[in-house]
C-alpha positions in Angstrom: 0.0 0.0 0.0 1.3 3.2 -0.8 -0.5 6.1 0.4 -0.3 9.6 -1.2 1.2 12.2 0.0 4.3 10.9 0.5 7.6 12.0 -0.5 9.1 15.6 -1.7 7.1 18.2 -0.3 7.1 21.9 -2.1 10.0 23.3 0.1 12.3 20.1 -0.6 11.1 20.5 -4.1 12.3 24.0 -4.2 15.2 23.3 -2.2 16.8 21.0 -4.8 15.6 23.4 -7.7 17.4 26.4 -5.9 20.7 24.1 -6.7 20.0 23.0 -10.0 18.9 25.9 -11.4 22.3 28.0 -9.7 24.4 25.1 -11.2 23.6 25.5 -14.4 22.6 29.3 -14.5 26.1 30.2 -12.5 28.2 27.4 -13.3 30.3 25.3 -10.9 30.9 25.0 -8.3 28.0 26.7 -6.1 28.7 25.9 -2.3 25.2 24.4 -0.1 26.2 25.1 3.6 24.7 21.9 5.4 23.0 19.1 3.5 20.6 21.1 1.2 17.8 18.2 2.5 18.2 15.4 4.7 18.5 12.9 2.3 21.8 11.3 1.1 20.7 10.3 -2.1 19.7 13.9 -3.0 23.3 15.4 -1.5 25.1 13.2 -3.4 23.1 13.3 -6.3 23.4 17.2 -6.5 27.4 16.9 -5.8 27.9 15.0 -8.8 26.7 17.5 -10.9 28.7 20.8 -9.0 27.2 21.2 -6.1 30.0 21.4 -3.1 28.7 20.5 0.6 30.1 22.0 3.7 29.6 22.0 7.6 30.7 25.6 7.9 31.1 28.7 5.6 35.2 28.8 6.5 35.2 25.8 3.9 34.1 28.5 1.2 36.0 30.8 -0.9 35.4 34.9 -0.1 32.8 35.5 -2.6 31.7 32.2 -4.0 28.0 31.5 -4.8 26.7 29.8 -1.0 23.2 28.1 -0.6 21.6 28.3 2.6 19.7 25.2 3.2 15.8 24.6 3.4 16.4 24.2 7.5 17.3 27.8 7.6 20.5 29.4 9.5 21.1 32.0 12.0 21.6 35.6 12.1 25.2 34.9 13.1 25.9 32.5 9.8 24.0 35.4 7.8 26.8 38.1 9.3 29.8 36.0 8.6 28.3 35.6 5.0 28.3 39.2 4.5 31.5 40.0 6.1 32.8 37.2 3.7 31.3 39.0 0.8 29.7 35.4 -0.6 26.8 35.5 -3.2 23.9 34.1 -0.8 21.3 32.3 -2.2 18.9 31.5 0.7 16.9 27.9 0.3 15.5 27.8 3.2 12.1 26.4 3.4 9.1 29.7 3.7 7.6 27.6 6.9 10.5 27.5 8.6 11.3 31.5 7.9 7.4 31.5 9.4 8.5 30.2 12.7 11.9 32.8 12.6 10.0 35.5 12.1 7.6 34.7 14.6 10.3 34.2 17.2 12.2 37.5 16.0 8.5 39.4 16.8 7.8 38.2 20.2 11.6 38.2 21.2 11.2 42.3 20.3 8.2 42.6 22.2 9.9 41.2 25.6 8.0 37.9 25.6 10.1 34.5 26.8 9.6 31.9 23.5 9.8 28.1 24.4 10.9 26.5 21.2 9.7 22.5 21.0 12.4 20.7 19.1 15.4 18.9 19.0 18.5 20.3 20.1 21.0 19.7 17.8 18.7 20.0 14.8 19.9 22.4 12.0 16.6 24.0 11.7 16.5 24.3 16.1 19.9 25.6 16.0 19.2 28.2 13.2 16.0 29.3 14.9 17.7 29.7 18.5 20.1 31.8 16.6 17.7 34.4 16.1 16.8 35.4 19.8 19.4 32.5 22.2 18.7 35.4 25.5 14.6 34.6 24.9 14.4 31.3 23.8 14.2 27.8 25.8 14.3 24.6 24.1 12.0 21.5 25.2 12.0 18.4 23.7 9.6 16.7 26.2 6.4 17.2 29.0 10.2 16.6 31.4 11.6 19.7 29.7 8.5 22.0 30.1 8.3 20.5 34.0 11.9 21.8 34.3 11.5 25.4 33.2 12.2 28.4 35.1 11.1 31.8 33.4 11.5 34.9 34.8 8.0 36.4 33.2 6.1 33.7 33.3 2.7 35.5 32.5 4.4 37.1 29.3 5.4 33.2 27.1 4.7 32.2 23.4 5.9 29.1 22.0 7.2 27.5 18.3 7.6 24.7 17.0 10.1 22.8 15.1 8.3 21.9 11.7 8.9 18.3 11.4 7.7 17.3 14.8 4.7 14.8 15.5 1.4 16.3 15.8 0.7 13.6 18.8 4.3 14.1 20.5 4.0 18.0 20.3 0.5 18.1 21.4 1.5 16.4 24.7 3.7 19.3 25.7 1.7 22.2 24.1 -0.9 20.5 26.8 2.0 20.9 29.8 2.7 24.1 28.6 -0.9 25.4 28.8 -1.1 23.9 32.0 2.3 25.3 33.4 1.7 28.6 31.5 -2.2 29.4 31.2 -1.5 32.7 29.5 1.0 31.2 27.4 0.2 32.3 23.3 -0.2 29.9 20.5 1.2 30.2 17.1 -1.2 32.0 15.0 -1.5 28.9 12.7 0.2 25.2 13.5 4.4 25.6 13.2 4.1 22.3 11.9 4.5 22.3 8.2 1.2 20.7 6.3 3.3 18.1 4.8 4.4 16.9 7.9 1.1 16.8 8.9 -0.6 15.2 5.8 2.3 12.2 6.0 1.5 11.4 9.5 -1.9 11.2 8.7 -1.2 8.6 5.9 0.5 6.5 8.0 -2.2 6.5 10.7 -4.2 5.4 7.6 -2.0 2.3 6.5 -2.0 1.6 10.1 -5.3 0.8 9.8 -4.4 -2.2 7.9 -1.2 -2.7 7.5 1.0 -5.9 8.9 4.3 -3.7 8.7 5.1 -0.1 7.7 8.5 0.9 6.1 9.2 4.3 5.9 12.0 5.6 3.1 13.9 8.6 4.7 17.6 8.8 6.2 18.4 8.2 9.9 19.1 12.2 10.4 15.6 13.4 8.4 13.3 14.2 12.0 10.3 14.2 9.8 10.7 10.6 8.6 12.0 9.5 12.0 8.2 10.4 13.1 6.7 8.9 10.7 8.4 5.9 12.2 7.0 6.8 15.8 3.2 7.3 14.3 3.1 3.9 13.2 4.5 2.6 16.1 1.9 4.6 18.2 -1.1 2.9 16.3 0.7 -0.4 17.7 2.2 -1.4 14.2 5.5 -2.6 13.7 7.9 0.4 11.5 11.2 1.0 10.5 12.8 3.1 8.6 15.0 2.9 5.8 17.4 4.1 3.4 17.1 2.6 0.8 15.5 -0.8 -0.6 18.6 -2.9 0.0 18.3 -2.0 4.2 14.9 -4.2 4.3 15.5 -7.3 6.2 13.4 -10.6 5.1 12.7 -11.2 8.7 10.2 -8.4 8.9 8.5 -9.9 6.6 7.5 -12.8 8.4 3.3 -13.6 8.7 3.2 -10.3 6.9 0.3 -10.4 4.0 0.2 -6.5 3.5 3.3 -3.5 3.4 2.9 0.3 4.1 5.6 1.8 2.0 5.6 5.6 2.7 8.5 8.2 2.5 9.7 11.8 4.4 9.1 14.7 2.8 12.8 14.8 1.9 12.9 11.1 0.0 13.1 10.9 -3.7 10.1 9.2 -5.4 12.8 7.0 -7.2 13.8 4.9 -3.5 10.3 4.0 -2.9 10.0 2.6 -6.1 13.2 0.5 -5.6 11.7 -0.1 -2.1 8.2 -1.5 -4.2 10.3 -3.6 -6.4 12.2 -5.3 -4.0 8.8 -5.8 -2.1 7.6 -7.9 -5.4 11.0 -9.9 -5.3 9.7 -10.8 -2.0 6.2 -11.9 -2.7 4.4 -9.0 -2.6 2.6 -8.7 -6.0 -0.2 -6.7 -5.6 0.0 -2.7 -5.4 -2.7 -0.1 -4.0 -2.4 3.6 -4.2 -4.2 5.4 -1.7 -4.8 8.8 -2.6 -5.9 10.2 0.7 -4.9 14.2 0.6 -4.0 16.2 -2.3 -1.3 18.6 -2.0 -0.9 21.6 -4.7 1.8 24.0 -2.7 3.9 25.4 -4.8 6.9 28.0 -3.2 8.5 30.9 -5.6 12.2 31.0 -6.2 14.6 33.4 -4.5 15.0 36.3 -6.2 18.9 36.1 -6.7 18.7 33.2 -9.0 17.8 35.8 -11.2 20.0 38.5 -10.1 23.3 37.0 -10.2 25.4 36.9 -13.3 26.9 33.6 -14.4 30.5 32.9 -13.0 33.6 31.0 -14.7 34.0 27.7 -13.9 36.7 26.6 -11.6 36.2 22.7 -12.3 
């Protein structure tokens, strides 16, 4: 069973345009600070045509063409770009620049902002960036129990955009209870095809013997969809690629949810399908269950800057 929506959502989709289209409009190489997506095949699909990945911007030339990734980056990153004097092209996803500016406004107007998230997540750590003296990250109802704020009648909080709707709901709850004045995002933080994917899955729960889920081990959005499952009571895992399923999990298994993160090519879950009919299982349903037409403009440099010599 393979429900729909699953797979590239618009701001991966745009994402992985941003590249193309600066590769072959500005030549090579074009610079992508962090994995443009969290999906290996897509990084190293992109750096064999040009694209160069790096974990910080002292890897890249003063004033080479540098993508910002759809996870977003901090005001501090931004700086150093500028002071560099690199030609920024800025991918990152317009939901999570939703959630920065949110934070930038309430951080202005005095207000302490609990962030729900994971730490060490690009997209957490660019969104702290923006206001780290107002911000408090909690991961769990134990984080929100553990808070101290100084102005505890004057609190907003964010989200990360790739949580789980059930997960996060538990400690908005804790926070409403710990915080009754506490103000809500003015529409859900969490991005609709985050939300639409977990749905689907609650769906092949319904009658599915075994869900895989095609997404990399560092994609948060796929790792929930792993979690959902799991919640409905069905057994889930996640992986790469179709080569990571194990014939084991197949066992008294008449029916397979195949699904994807919203960072997974289309390509692996057909690979994933085809392995699935080596297997023994034949018989393929689509379920279209939401229909998704978001589409996200380009940046406007793409158009701006000139095309550059290639160094390659």
């Amino acid at each position: 069973m393979l429900p729909k929506p699953r797979g590239f959502c618009a701001g991966v989709i745009r994402a992985i345009d941003i590249v193309e289209i600066a590769l072959e409009r500005l030549g090579r190489p074009v610079y992508v600070r962090k994995e443009i997506v969290h999906n290996r095949f897509v990084v190293d699909d992109l750096a064999s045509k040009g694209a160069v990945f790096v974990d910080s911007l002292e890897e890249v030339p003063d004033g080479a063409v540098t993508i910002f990734s759809a996870h977003g980056v901090s005001p501090e990153v931004r700086k150093d770009a500028e002071r560099r004097k690199l030609r920024v092209i800025d991918a990152t996803c317009p939901l999570v620049t939703k959630v920065h500016i949110e934070v930038i406004r309430y951080a202005q107007e005095g207000y302490n902002i609990v962030l729900i998230g994971h730490q060490n997540h690009d997209e957490v750590v660019g969104t702290f960036g923006e206001a780290p003296e107002k911000i408090h990250i909690v991961s769990s109802v134990e984080d929100v129990d553990a808070l101290q704020l100084s102005e505890p009648e004057r609190v907003i909080y964010a989200t990360q955009t790739t949580l789980s709707l059930d997960d996060t709901q538990g400690i908005v709850d804790r926070l409403k209870q710990r915080f009754p004045s506490i103000i809500s995002p003015a529409s859900s933080d969490i991005c609709y095809a985050t939300q639409n994917r977990q749905v689907a899955v609650k769906t092949l729960a319904e009658s599915a013997d075994l869900v895989l889920v095609v997404g990399s081990e560092n994609s948060s959005n796929s790792n929930r969809l792993v979690e959902v499952a799991r919640g409905k009571g069905i057994p889930a895992q996640l992986i790469g690629c179709a080569k990571d399923i194990r014939r084991e999990w197949m066992d008294g298994c008449t029916t397979v949810g195949v699904t994807a993160g919203a960072s997974t090519p289309e390509i692996l879950v057909q690979e994933v399908v085809k392995e699935l009919r080596n297997l023994g299982f034949v018989n393929t349903k689509e379920l279209e269950l939401i229909e998704e037409d978001v589409l996200f403009p380009l940046p406007a440099p793409l158009d701006k800057f000139e095309r550059v010599t290639s160094l390659n």
